[in-house]
N, C-alpha and C positions, 0 to 999 in steps of 0.2 A: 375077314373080308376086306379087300381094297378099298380105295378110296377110286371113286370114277373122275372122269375128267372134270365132270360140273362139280362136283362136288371141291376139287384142288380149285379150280378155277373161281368160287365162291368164295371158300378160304383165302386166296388171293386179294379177292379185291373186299373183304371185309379186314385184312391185316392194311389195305391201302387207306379203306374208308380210318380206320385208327391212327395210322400213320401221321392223315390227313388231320385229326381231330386235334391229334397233340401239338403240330406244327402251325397249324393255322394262325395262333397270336402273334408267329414271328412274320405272318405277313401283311401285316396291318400296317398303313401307316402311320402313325403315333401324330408325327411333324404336321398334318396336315388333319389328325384329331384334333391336338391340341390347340392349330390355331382357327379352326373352326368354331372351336368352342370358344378362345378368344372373342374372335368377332360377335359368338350370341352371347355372353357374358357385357361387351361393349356396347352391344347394341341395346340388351335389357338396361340397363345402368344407363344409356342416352333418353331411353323413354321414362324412364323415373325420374332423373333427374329435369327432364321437361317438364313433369307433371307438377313442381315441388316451387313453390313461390318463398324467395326468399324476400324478406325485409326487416328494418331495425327499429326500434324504439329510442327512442335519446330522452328519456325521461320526463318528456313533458315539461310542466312549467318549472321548474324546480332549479332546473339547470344538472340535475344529477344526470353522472352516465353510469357511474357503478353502486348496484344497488344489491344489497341481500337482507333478503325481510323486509322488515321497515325501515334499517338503517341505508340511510342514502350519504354515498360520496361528490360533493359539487366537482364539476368537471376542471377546475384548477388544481385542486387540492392533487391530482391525479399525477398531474406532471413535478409536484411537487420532491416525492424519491425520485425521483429520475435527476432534478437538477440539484438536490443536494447529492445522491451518488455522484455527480460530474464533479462538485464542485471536490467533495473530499479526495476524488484521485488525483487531482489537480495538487491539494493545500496538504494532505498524509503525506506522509514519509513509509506505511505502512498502507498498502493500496489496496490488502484484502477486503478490508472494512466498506472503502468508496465501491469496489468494486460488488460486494452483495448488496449492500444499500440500493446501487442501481439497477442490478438486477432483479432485485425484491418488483424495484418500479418499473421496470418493462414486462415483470409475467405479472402484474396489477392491471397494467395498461393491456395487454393482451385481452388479458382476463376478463375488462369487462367493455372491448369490442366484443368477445367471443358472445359473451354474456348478452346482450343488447341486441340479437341476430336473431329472427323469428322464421322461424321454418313454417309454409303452409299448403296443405296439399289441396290440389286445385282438384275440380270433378273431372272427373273420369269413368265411363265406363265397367262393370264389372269385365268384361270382354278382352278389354283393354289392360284391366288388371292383372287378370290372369296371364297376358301373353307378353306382360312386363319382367312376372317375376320368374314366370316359367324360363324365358329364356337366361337371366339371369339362372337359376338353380341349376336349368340342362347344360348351360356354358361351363359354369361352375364346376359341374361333376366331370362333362369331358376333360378340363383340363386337370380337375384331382385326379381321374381314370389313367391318365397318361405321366402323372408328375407322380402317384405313390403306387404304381403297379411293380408286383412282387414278381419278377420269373424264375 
């Protein structure tokens, strides 16, 4: 038996509807996922970082700024590699030595500003929570969606 008109005609547009299925991703705009999701990624990450109080501790009476455990370093003592590394790249004839000495005393000195910085999260909202992180994770995935997609 044939096939009737409606029936070709069905087949027709159910081979378009497929056509249509497998082509669709290449009509997407990617450039305009990706920075969509940019801006809600930026913009969750603006409202957290609103919400987050920073401040430092300088050791109180003691004069310490770098502390672990109970041993504390007075805050002279701190600059102290730093300007013996200057001096020895100045007085060596062999500048590797001045040269880690001093660097020893700048990731010390980094080390315990970094150290000394207290993070505190101010109240907020449950509401507000959710539509922080949310946007940060939906921002997040559009642009993983567009930056690790397989064709």
């Amino acid at each position: 038996m044939g096939k009737s008109k409606e029936d070709k005609a069905l087949e027709k547009a159910y081979e378009d509807l497929k056509r249509f299925e497998r082509n669709k991703h290449k009509d997407r705009n990617d450039l305009l996922t990706f920075f969509v999701g940019l801006l809600m990624f930026g913009g969750g990450l603006f409202m957290i970082l609103q919400n987050v109080e920073v401040s430092s501790g300088w050791g109180g009476f003691g004069g310490s700024f770098f502390r672990i455990g109970s041993y504390s370093l007075p805050n002279g003592l701190i600059m102290l590699p730093i300007i013996i590394g200057i001096g020895m790249l100045f007085v060596m004839d062999r500048k590797i030595f001045g040269g880690i000495v001093l660097s020893l005393g700048i990731v010390i000195f980094l080390l315990s500003i970094i150290m000394s910085v207290h993070l505190h999260w101010l109240r907020t909202s449950a509401y507000v929570f959710v539509i922080m992180f949310g946007l940060v994770a939906a921002g997040g995935g559009m642009m993983m969606r567009v930056l690790f997609r397989k064709d």
